[in-house]
GUVEXBA-43102 format. One record per atom (N, C-alpha, C): residue number from 0; atom name; x, y, z. Coordinates in Angstrom, 1 decimal. Atoms other than C-alpha are relative to their C-alpha. Last residue first. Example, Ala and Ser with C-alpha at 12.3 -4.5 7.8 and 13.67 -1.06 7.14 Angstrom:
BEGIN
+------+------+--------+--------+--------+
! resi ! name !     px !     py !     pz !
+------+------+--------+--------+--------+
!    1 !    N !   -0.9 !   -1.1 !    0.0 !
!    1 !   CA !   13.7 !   -1.1 !    7.1 !
!    1 !    C !   -0.8 !    1.1 !    0.8 !
!    0 !    N !    0.9 !   -1.2 !    0.0 !
!    0 !   CA !   12.3 !   -4.5 !    7.8 !
!    0 !    C !    0.9 !    1.2 !    0.0 !
+------+------+--------+--------+--------+
This chain:
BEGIN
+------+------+--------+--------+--------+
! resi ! name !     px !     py !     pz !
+------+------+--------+--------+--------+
!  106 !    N !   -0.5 !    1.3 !   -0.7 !
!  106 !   CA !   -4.1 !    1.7 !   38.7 !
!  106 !    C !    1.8 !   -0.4 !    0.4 !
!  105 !    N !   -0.8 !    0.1 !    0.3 !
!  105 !   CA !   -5.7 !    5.1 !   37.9 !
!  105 !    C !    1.0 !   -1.3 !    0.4 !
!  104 !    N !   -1.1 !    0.2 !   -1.3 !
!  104 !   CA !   -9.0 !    5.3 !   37.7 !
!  104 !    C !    1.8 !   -0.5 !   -1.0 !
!  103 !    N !   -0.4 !    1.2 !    0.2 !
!  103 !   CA !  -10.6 !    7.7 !   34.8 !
!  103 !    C !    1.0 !   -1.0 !    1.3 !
!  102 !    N !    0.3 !    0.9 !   -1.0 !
!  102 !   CA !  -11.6 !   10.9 !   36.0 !
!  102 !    C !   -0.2 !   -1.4 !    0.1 !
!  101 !    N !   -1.0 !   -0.6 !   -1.3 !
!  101 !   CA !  -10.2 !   13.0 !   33.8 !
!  101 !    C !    0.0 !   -0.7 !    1.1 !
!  100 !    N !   -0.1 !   -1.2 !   -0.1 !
!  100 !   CA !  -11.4 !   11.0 !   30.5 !
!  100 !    C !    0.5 !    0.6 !    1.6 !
!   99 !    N !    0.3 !    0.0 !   -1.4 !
!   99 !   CA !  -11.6 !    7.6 !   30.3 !
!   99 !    C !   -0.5 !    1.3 !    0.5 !
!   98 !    N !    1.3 !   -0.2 !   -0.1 !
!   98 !   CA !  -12.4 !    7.7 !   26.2 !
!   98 !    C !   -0.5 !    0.0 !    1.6 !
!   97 !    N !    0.9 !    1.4 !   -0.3 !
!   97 !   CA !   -9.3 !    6.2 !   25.0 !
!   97 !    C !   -1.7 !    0.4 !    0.4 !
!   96 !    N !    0.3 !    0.0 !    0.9 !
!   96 !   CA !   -8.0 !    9.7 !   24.1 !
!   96 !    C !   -0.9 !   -1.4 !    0.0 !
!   95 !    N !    1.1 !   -1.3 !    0.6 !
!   95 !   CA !   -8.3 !   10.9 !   27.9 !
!   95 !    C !   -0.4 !   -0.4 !   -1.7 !
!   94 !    N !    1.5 !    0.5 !   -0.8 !
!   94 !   CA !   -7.0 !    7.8 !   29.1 !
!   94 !    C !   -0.5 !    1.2 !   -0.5 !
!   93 !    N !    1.2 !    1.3 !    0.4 !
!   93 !   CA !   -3.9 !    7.9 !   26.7 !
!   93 !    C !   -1.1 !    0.4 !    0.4 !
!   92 !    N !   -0.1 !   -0.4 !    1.2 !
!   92 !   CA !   -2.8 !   11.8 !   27.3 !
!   92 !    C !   -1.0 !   -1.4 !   -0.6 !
!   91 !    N !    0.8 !   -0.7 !   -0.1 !
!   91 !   CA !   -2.8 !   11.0 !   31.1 !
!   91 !    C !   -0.9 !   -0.1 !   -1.7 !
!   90 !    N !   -0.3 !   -1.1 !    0.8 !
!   90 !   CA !   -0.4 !    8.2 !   30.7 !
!   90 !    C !   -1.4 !    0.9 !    0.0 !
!   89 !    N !   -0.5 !   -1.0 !   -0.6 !
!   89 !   CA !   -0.4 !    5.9 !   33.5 !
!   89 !    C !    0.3 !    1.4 !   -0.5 !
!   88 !    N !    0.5 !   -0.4 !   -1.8 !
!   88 !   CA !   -3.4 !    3.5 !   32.8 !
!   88 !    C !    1.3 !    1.2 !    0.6 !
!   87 !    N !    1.1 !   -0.5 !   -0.2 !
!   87 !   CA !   -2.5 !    3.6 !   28.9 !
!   87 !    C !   -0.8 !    0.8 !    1.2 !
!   86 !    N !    0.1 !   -1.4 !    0.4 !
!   86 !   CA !    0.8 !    3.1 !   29.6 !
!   86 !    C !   -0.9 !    0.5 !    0.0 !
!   85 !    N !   -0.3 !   -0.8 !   -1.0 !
!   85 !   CA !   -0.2 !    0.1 !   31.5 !
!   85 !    C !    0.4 !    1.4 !   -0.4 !
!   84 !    N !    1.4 !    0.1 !   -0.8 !
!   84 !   CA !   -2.3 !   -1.7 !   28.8 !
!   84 !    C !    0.9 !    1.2 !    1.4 !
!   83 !    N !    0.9 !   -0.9 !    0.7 !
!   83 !   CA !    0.8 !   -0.7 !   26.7 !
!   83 !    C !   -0.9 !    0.1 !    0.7 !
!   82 !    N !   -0.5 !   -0.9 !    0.0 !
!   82 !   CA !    2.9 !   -3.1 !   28.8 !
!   82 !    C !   -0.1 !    1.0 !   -0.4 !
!   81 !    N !    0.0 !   -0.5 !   -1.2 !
!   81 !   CA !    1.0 !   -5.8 !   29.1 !
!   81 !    C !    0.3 !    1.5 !    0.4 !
!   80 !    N !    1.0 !   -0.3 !   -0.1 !
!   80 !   CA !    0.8 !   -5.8 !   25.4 !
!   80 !    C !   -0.3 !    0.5 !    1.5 !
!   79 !    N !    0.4 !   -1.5 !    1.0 !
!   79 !   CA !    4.1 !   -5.7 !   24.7 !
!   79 !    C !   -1.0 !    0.2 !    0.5 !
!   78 !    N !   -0.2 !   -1.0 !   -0.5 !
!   78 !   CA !    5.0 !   -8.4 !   27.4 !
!   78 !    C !   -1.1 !    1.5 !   -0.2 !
!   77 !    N !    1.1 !   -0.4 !   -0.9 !
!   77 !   CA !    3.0 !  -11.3 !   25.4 !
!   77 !    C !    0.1 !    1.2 !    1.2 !
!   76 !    N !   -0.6 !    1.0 !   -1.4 !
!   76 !   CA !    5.2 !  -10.6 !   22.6 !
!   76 !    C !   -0.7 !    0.4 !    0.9 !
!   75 !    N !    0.7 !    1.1 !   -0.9 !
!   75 !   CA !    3.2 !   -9.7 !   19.7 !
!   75 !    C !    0.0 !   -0.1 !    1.3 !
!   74 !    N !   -0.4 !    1.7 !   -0.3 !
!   74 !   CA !    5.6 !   -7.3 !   17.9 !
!   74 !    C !   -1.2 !   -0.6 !    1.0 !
!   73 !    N !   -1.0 !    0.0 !   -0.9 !
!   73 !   CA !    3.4 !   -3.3 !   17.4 !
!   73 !    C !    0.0 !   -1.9 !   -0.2 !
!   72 !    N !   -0.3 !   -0.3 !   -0.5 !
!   72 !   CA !    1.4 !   -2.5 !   14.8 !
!   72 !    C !    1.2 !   -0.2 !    0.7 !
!   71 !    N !   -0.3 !   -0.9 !    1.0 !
!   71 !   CA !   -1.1 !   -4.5 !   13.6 !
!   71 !    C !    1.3 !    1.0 !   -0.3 !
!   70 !    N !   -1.2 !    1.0 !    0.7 !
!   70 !   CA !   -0.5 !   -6.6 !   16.5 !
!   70 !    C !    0.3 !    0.4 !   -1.4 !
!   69 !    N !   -1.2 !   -0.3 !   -1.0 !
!   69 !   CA !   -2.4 !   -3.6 !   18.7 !
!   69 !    C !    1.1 !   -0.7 !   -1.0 !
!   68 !    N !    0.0 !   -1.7 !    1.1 !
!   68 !   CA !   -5.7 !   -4.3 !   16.3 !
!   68 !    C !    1.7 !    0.6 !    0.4 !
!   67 !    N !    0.1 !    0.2 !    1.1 !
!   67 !   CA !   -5.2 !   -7.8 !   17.3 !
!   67 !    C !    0.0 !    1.2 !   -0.5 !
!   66 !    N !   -1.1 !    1.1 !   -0.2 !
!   66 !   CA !   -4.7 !   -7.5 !   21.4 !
!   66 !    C !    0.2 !    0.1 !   -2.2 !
!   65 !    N !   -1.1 !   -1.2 !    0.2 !
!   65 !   CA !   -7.7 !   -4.9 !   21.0 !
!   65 !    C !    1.5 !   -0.7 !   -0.1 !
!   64 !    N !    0.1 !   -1.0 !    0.9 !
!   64 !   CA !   -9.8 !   -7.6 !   19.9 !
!   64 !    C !    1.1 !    1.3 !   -0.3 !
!   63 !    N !   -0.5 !    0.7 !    1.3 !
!   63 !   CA !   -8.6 !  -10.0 !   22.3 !
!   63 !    C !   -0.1 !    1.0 !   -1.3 !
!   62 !    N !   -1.2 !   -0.3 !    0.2 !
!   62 !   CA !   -9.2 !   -7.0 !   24.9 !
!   62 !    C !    0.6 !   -0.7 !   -0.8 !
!   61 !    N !   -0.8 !    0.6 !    1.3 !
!   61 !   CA !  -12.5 !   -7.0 !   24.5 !
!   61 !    C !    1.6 !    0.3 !   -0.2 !
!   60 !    N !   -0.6 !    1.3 !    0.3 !
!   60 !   CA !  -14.3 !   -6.6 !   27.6 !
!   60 !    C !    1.0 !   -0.3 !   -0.8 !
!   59 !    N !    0.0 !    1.7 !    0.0 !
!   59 !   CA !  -17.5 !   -5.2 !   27.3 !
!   59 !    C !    1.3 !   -0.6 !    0.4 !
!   58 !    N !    1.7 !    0.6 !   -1.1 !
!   58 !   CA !  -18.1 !   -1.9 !   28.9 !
!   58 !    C !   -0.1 !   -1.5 !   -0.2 !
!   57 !    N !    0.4 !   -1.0 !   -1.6 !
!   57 !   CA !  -14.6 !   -0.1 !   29.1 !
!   57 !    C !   -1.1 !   -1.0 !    0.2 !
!   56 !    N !   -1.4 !    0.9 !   -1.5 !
!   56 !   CA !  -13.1 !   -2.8 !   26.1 !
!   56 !    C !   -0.6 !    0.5 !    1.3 !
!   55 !    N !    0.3 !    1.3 !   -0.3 !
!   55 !   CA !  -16.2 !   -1.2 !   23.9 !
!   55 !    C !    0.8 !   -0.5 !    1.0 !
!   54 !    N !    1.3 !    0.0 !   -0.9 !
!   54 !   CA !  -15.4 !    2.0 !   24.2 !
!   54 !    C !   -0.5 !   -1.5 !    0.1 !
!   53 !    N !   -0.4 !   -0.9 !   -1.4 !
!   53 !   CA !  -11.6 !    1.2 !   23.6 !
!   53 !    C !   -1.3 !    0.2 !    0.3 !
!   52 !    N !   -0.4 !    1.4 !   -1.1 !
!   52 !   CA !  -12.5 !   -1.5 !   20.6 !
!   52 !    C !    0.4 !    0.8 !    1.5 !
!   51 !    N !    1.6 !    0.6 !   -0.2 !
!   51 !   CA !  -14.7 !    1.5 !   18.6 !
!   51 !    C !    0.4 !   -1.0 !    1.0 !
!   50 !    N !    0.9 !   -0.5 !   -0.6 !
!   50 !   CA !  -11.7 !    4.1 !   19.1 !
!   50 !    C !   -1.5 !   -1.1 !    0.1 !
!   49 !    N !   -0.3 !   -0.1 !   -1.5 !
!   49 !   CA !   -9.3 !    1.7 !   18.2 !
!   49 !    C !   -0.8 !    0.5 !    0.6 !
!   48 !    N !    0.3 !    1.2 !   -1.3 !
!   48 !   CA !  -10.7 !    0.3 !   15.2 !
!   48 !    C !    0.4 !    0.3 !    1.1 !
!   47 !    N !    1.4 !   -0.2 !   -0.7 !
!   47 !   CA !  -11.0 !    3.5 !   12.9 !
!   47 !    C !   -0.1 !   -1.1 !    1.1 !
!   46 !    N !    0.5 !   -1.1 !   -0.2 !
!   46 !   CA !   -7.5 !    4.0 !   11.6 !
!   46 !    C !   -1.0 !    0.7 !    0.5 !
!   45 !    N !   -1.4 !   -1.2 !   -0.8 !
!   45 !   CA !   -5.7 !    1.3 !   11.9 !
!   45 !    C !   -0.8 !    1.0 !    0.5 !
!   44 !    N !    0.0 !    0.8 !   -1.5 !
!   44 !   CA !   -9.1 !   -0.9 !   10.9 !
!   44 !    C !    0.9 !    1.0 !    0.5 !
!   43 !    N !    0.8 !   -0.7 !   -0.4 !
!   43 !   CA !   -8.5 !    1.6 !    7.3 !
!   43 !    C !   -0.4 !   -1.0 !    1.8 !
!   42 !    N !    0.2 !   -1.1 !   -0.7 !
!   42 !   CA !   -5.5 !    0.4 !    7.5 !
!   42 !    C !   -1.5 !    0.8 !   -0.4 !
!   41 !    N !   -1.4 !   -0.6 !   -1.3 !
!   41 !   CA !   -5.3 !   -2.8 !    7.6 !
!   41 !    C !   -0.4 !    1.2 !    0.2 !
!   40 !    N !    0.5 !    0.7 !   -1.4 !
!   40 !   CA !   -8.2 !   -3.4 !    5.0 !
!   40 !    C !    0.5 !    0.8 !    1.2 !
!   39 !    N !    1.1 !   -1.1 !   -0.8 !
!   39 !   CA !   -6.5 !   -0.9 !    2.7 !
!   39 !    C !   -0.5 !   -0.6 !    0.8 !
!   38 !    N !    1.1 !    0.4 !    1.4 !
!   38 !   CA !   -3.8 !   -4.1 !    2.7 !
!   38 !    C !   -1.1 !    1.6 !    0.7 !
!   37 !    N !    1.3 !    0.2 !   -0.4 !
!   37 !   CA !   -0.9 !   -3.1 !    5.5 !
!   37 !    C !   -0.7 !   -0.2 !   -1.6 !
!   36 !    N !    1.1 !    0.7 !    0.1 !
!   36 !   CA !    2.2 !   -4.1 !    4.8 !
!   36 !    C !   -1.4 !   -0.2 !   -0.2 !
!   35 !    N !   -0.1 !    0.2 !    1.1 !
!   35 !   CA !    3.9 !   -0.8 !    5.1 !
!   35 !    C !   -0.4 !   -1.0 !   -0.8 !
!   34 !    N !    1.1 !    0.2 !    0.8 !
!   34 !   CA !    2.1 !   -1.1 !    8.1 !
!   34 !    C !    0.2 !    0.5 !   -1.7 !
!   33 !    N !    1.2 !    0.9 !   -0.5 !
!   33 !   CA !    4.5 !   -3.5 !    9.8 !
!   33 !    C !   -1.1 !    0.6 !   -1.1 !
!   32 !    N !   -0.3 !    1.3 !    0.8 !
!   32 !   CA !    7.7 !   -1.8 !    8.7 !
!   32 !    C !   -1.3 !   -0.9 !   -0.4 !
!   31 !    N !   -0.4 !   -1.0 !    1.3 !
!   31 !   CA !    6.8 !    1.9 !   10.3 !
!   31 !    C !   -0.1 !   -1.2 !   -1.1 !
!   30 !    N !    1.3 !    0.2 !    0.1 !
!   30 !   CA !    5.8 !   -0.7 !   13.5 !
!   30 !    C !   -0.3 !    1.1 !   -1.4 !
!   29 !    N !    0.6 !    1.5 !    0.5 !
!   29 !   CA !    9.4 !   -2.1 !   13.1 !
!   29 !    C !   -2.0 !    0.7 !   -0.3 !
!   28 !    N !    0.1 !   -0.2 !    1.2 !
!   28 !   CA !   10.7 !    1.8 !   13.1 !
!   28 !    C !   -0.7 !   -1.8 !   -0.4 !
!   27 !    N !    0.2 !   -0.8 !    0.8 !
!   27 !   CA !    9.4 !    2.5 !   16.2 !
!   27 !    C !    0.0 !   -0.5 !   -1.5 !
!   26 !    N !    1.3 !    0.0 !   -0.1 !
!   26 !   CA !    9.5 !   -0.8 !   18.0 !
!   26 !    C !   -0.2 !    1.2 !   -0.9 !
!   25 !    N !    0.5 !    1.4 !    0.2 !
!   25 !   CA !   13.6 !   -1.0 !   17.1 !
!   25 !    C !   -1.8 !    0.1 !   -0.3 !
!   24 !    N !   -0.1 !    0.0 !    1.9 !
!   24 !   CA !   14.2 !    2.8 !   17.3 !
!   24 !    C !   -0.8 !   -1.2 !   -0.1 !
!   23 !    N !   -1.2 !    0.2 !    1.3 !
!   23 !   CA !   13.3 !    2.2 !   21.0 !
!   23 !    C !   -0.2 !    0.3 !   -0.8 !
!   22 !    N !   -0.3 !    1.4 !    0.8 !
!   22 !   CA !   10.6 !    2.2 !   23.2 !
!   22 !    C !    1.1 !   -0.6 !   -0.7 !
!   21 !    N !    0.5 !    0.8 !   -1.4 !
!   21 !   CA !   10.5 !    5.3 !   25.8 !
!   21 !    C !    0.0 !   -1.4 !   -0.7 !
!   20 !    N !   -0.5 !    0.1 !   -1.1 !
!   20 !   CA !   12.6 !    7.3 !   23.5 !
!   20 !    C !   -0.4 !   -1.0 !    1.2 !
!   19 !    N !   -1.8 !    0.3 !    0.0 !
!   19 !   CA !   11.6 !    6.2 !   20.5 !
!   19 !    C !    0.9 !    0.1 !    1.1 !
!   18 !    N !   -0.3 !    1.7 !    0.1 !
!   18 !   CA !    8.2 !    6.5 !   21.3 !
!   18 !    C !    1.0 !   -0.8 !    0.2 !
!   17 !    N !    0.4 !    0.4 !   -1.3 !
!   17 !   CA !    8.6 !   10.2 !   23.0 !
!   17 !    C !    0.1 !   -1.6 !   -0.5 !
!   16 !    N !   -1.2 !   -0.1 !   -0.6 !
!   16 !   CA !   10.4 !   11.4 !   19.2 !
!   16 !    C !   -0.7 !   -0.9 !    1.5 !
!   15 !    N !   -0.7 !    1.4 !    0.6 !
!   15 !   CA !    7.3 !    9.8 !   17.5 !
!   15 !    C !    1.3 !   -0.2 !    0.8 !
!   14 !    N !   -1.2 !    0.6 !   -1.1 !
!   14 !   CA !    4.9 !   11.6 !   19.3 !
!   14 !    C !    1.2 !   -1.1 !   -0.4 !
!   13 !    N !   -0.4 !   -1.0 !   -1.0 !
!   13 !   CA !    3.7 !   13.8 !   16.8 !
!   13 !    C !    0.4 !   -0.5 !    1.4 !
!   12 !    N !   -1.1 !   -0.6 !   -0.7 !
!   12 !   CA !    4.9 !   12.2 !   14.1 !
!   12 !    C !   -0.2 !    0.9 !    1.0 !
!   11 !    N !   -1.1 !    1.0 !    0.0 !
!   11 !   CA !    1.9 !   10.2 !   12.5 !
!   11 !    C !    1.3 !    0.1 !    0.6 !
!   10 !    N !   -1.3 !   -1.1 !   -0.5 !
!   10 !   CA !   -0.8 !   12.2 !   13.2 !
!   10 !    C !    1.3 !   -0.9 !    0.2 !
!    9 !    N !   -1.0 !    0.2 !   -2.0 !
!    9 !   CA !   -3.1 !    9.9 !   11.7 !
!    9 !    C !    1.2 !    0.7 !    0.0 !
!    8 !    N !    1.0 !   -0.5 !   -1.4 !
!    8 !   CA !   -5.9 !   10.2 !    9.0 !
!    8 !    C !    0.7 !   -0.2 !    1.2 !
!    7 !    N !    0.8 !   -1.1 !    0.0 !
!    7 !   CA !   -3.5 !    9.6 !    5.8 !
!    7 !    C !   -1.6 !   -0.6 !    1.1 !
!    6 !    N !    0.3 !   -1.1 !   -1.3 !
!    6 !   CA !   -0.8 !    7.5 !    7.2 !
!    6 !    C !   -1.2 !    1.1 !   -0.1 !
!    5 !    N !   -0.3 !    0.7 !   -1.6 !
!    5 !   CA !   -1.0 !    4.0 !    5.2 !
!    5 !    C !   -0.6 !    1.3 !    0.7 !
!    4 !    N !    0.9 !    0.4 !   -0.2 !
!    4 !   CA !   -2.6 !    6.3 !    2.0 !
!    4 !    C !   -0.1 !   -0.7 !    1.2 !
!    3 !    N !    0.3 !   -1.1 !    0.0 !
!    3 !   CA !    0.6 !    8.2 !    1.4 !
!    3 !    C !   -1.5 !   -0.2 !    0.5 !
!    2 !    N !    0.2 !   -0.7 !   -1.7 !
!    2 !   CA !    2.4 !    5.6 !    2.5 !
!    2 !    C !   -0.7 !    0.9 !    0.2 !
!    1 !    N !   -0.8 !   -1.0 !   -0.5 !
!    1 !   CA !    1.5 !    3.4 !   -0.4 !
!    1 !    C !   -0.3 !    1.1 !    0.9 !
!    0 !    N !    0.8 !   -1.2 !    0.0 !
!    0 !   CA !    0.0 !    0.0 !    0.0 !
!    0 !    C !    0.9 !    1.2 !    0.0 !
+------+------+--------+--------+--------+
């Protein structure tokens, strides 16, 4: 797919420098590698599946789901995931775009 279509609807650099620093080049540029892959499928999911799997995950549940939209993305390993799920819960910036908003707990 070309890139011009992978990234169009996502702010693609505005945290890139923070990634890289808190992840590595490695996860950076591997998830740069991943959706050069992508089929329009991919990304349009990229692009609209998180917001519908984050309200849902609050009331249903679905973390398999988000686990898959996530693999798009980022390596597998069963860490990764853990370890996003926690960003999420300590990053202000996540819980507010996730849909926790201010008063989201904080674990």
């Amino acid at each position: 797919m070309a890139a011009e279509k992978i990234y169009e609807g996502f702010e693609h650099n505005r945290y890139e420098d923070e990634a890289r620093e808190r992840w590595g080049a490695d996860a950076v540029d591997g998830a740069h590698q991943r959706m050069q892959g992508w089929s329009a499928s991919d990304a349009e999911r990229g692009r609209t599946g998180y917001a519908a799997v984050h309200q849902a995950a609050v009331h249903q549940g679905l973390i398999e789901e988000h686990f898959h939209l996530t693999c798009l993305l980022l390596d597998p390993h069963p860490g990764g995931h853990r370890s996003l799920a926690q960003t999420y819960l300590s990053d202000e910036r996540f819980r507010r775009n996730i849909g926790g908003g201010d008063d989201a707990p904080v674990s």
